[in-house]
C-alpha positions in Angstrom: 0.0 0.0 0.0 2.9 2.5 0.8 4.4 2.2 -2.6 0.9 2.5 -4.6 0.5 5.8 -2.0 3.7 6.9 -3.0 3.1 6.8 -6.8 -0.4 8.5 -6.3 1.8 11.3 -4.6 4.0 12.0 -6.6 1.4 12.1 -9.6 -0.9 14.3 -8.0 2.3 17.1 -7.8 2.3 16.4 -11.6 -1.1 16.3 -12.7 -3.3 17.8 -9.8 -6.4 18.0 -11.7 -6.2 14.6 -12.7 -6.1 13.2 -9.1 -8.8 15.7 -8.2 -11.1 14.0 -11.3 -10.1 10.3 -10.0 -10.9 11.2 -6.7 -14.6 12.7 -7.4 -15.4 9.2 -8.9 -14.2 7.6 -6.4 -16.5 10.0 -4.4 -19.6 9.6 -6.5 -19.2 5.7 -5.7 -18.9 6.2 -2.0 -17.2 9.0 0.5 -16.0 5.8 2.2 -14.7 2.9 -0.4 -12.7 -0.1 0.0 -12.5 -3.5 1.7 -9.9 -5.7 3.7 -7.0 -3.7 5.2 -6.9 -0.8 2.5 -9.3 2.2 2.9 -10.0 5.3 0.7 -12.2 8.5 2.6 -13.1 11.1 0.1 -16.2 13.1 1.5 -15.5 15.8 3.6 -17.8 14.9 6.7 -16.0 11.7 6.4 -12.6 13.1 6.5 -13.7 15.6 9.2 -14.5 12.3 11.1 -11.7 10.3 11.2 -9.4 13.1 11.9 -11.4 14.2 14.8 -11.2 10.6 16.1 -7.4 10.4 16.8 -7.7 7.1 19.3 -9.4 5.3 16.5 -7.4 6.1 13.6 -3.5 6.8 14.9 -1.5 9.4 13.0 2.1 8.7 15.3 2.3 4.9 14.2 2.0 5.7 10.4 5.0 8.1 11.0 7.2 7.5 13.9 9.8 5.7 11.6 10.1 8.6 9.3 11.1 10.7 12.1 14.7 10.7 11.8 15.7 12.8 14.9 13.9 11.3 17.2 10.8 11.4 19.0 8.7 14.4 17.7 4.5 15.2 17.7 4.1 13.7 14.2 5.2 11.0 15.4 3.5 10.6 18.7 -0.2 9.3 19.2 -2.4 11.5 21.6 -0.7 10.2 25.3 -0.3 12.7 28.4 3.5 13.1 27.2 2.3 14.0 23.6 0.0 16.4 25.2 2.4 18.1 27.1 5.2 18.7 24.4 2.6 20.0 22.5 1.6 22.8 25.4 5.4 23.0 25.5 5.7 23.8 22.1 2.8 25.8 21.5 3.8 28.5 24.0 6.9 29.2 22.2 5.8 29.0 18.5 1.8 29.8 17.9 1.4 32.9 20.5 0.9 36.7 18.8 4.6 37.4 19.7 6.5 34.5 18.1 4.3 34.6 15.1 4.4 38.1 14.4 8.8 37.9 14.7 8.8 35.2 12.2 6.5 36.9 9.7 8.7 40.0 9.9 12.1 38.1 9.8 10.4 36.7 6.6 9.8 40.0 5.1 13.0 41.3 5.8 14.9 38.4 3.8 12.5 39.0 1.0 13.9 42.6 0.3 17.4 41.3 -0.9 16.7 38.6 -2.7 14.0 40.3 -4.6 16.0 42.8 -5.4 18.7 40.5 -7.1 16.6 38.4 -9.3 17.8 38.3 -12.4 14.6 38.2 -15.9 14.8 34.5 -15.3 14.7 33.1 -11.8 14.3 29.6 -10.0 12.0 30.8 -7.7 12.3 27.9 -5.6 16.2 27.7 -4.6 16.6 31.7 -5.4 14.2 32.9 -3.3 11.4 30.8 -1.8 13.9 28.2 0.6 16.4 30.8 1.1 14.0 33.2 2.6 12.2 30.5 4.7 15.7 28.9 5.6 17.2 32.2 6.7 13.5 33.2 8.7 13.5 29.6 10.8 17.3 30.3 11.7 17.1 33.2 13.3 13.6 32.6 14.6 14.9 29.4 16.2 18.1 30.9 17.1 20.4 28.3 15.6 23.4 29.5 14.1 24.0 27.5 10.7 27.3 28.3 9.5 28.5 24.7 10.6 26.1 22.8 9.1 27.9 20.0 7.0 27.2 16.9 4.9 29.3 14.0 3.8 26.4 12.4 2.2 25.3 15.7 0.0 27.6 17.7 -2.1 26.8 21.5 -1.3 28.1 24.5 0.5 28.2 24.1 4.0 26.2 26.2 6.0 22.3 27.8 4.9 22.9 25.5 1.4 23.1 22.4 4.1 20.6 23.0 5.8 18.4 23.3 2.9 18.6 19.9 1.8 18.6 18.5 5.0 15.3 20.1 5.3 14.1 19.0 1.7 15.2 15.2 2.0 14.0 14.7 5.5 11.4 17.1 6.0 9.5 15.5 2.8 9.0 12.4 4.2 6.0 13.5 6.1 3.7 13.1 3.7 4.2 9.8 2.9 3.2 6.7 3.9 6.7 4.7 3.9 9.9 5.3 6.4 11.2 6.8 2.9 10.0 6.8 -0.1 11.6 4.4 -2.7 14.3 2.7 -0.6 15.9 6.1 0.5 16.0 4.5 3.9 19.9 4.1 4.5 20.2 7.8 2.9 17.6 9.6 4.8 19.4 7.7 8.2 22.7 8.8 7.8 21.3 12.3 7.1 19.2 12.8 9.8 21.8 11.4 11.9 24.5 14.3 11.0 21.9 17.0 11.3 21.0 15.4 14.9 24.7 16.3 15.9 24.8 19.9 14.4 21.7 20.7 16.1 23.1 18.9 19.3 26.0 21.2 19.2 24.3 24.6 18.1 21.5 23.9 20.8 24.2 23.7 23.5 25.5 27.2 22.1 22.4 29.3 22.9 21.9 30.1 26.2 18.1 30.0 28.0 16.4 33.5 27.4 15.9 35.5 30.8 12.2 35.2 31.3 8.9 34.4 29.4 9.2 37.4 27.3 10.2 36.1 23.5 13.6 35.4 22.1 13.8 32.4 20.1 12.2 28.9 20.0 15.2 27.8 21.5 16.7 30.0 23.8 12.4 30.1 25.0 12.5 26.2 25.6 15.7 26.4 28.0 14.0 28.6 30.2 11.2 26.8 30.2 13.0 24.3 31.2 14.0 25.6 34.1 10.6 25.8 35.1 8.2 23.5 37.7 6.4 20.4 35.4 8.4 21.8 32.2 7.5 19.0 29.7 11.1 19.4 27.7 13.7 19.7 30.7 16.7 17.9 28.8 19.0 19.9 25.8 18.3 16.4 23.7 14.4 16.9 24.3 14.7 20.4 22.6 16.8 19.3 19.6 14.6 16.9 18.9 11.6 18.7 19.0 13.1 22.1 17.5 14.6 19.4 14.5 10.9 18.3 14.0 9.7 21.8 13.5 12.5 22.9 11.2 11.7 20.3 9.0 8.3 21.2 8.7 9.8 24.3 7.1 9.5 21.6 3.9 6.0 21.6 3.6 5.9 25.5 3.8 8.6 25.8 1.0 6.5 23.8 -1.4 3.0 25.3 -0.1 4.7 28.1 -1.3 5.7 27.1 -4.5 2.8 25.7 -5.2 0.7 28.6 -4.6 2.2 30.5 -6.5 1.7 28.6 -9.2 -2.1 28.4 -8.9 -2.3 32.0 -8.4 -0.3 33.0 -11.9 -1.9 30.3 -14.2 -4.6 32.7 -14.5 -4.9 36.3 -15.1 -7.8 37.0 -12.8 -6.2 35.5 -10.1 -2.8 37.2 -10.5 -4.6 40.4 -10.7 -6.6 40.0 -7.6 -3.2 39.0 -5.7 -1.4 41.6 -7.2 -3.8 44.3 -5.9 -4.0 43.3 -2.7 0.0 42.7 -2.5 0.3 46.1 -3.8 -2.3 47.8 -0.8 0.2 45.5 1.6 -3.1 43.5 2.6 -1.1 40.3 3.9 -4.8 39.1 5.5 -6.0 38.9 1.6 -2.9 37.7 0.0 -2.9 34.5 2.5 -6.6 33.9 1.7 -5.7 34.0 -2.0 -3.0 31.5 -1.4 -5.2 29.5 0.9 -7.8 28.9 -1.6 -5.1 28.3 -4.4 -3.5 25.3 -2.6 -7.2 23.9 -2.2 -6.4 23.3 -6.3 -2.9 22.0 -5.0 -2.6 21.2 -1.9 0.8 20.0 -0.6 -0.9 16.8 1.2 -3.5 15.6 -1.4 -3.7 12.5 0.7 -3.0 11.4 4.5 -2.7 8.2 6.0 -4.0 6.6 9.4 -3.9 3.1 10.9 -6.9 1.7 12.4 -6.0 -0.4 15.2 -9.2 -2.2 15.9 -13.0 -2.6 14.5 -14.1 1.3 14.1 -17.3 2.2 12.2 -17.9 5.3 10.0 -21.0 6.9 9.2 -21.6 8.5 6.1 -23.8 11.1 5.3 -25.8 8.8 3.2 -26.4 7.3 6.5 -24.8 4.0 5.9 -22.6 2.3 8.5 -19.1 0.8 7.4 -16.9 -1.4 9.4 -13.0 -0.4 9.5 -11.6 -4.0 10.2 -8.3 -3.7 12.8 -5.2 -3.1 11.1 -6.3 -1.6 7.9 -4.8 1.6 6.5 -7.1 4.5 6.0 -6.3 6.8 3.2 -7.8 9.9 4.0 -8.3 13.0 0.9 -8.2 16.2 2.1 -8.2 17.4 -1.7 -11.7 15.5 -2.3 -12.8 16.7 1.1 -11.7 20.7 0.3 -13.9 19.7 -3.3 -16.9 17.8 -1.8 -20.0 19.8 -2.9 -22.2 19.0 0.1 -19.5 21.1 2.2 -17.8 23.5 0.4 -20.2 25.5 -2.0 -19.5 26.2 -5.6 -16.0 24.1 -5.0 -15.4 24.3 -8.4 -15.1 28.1 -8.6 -11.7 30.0 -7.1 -13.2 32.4 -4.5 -10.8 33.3 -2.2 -13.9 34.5 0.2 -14.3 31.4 1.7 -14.5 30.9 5.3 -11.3 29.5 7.2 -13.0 26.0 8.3 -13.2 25.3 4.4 -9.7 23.9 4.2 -7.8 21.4 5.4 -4.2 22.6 4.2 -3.2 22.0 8.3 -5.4 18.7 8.9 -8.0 19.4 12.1 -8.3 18.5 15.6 -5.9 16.8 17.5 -3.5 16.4 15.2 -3.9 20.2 13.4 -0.2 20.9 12.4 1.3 23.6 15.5 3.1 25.4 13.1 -0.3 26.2 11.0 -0.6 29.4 11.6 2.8 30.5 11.5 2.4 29.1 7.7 -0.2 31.1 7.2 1.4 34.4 8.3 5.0 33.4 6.7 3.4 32.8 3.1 0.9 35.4 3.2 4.2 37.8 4.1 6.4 36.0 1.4 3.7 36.6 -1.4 3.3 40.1 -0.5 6.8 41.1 -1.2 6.7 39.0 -4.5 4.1 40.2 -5.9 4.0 43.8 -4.9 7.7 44.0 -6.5 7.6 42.0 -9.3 5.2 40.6 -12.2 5.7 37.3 -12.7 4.8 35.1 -15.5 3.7 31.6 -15.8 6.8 29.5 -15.4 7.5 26.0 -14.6 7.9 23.0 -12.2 10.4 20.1 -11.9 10.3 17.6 -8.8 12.5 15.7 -6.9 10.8 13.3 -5.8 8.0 15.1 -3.6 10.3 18.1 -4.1 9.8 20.9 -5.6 13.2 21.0 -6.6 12.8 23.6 -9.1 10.3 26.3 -10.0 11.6 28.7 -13.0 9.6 31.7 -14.3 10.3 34.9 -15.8 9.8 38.3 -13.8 10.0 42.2 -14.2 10.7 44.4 -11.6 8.9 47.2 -10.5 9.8 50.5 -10.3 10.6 51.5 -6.1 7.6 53.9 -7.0 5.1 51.7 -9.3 1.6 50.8 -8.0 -0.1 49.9 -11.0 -3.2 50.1 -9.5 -2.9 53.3 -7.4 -4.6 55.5 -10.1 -7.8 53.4 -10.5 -11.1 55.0 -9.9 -12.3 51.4 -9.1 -11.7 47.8 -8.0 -9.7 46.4 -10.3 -10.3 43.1 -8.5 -12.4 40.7 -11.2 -15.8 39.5 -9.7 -15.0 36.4 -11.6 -11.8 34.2 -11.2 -12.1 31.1 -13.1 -10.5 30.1 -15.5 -8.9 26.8 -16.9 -6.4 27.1 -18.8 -3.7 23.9 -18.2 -1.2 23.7 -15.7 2.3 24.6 -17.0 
């Protein structure tokens, strides 16, 4: 099952509209469809369901193996120590404070890198991971100038890291340790980025009180503290490595976006306006409903440890034998026309609770609405300082590994919109014209 999962990943990066068509068949037979030990959930009450139901269908034993350095939420099933971390964790990453540093240490990489793009740019390793690599750095407060690899031939420091964070962060999604027998590779690096975030953890000492500083320096003084949940330097690296690497999914969410968004002229226009009026709130909302097109998890999988039933909302009752694996579609659920209105139509509009880009309940990614704040920032500067064309992809693997389009600079003093008597926002943003 993890290698057919695999495939179906990797084609739905490729051909997103293709998965999305497969997937409303599939839906049309049956939200819920399969028998024996494999499982496929397309409707989006369905969905809904089984991720709101975290002791019946485990999240941590699909993906404890692919955590490489060690122990982390995603790959922890709802326990009082998973519940702890998470309050641990949460303090020092979702509050207004931490948030609102990262989004402006995002913004101010974007200036310089914008500013050097050449007509042609690779979007993806000239300005989307460095600006995200260089944000999480300082945000966490690791220093990455020693970051080395025998295993992978690049630069040592920020270029390092980058790949560590590609190769091992992208193995969250999937439903294997590592996808296609990477597993020796993916071992030996997640063993050398263990030590270098050993060493650069032990560098930073704990921040002087609650007030923010960095993730890390924020966990050492809460460790300090009565019933701290991470009291060890190994328990931070661990957990601050698991984060990092989620800096993966936010690189491609990113790419991917921006795709969407510039395949279509009424939706580059939209974006562009509001970049231009520095409306980050509408920007994310455009690149929210643009990764409901493409999301970066099409498909999720649980375990089902013993008999479980689902209800659909056709009213039947299906039996989830133990020990089946429950493929779960956030893209059918975020296209499921008894919950989300119209889904066919782009309207960036939409009410938050439409998507599923973080998963829900329990398990809702921590880092969510960081994401949300980082991208929305990211865009902003993009698109209010440059028009860019329709370019496009290449993968590695579940990679983006390259995303090349052509831009033009604005002028420092350009708003091409600042002379309109109206909205130039369309009323009307489809449009189907094929993914390049």
């Amino acid at each position: 099952m993890s290698a057919v999962v695999d495939f179906i990943e990797l084609a739905a990066l490729r051909y997103p509209e293709a998965l999305r068509r497969i997937l409303e068949v599939a839906r049309e037979r049956g939200p819920i469809l399969g028998d024996g030990n494999n499982v496929l959930v397309t409707g989006a009450a369905e969905v809904r369901e089984v991720l709101d139901r975290p002791d019946d269908f485990l999240f941590g034993v699909v993906h404890a193996k692919k955590m490489k350095l060690g122990r982390f939420l995603l790959g922890m099933d709802v326990s009082p120590t998973y519940e702890a971390e998470k309050r641990a964790l949460r303090q020092v990453v979702t509050g207004r404070q931490p948030v609102d540093h990262f989004a402006a240490l995002v913004r101010k990489h974007c200036g310089p890198l914008i500013g050097r793009m050449s007509a042609t740019v690779d979007l993806t390793t000239g300005f989307i991971e460095p600006v995200i690599v260089a944000a999480a750095a300082e945000f966490y407060g690791i220093e990455l100038s020693g970051a080395a690899s025998a295993y992978i031939n690049v630069a040592p420091g920020h270029p390092t890291f980058t790949q560590w964070m590609r190769k091992l962060g992208s193995l969250l999604p999937s439903a294997a340790p590592a996808p296609f027998g990477l597993e020796q590779l993916t071992d030996a690096l997640g063993g050398e980025m263990l030590a270098f975030l050993s060493d650069a953890v032990s560098d930073v000492p704990p921040a002087t009180s609650a007030k923010f500083e960095s993730v890390v320096a924020n966990l050492k003084w809460q460790a300090s503290q009565p019933d701290a949940a991470l009291t060890k330097d190994d328990d931070i690296v661990r957990c601050v490595g698991g984060l990092m690497l989620a800096g993966s999914a936010m690189a491609k969410a990113a790419a991917l976006a921006i795709h969407q968004l510039v395949r279509c002229e009424n939706r580059k226009a939209a974006v562009e306006y509001a970049a231009l009026s520095g409306n980050v709130a509408e920007v994310a909302a455009h690149a929210w409903e643009a990764l409901r097109f493409q999301p970066v998890f099409p498909l999720l999988p649980r375990y089902c440890p013993r008999l479980c039933h689902l209800r659909t909302t056709r009213g039947e009752l299906r039996s989830i034998p133990a020990g089946a694996t429950v493929l779960i579609s956030p893209l059918a659920a975020m296209f499921d026309p008894r919950s989300v209105p119209n889904p066919e139509q782009y309207i960036p509009t939409r009410p938050s609770h439409t998507y599923l880009h973080f998963g829900e309940g329990t398990h809702r990614c921590l880092a969510g609405v960081m994401a949300q704040r980082a991208i929305g920032e990211l865009l902003t500067q993009l698109f209010a300082k440059c028009r860019i064309h329709r370019g496009r992809m290449s993968y590695d693997g579940p990679v983006v590994d390259r995303y090349v389009v052509k831009i033009e600079q604005r002028q420092e003093s350009t708003n091409d919109y600042a002379k309109c008597d109206t909205d130039p926002r369309p009323t009307q943003y489809d449009c189907h014209a094929p993914l390049a």
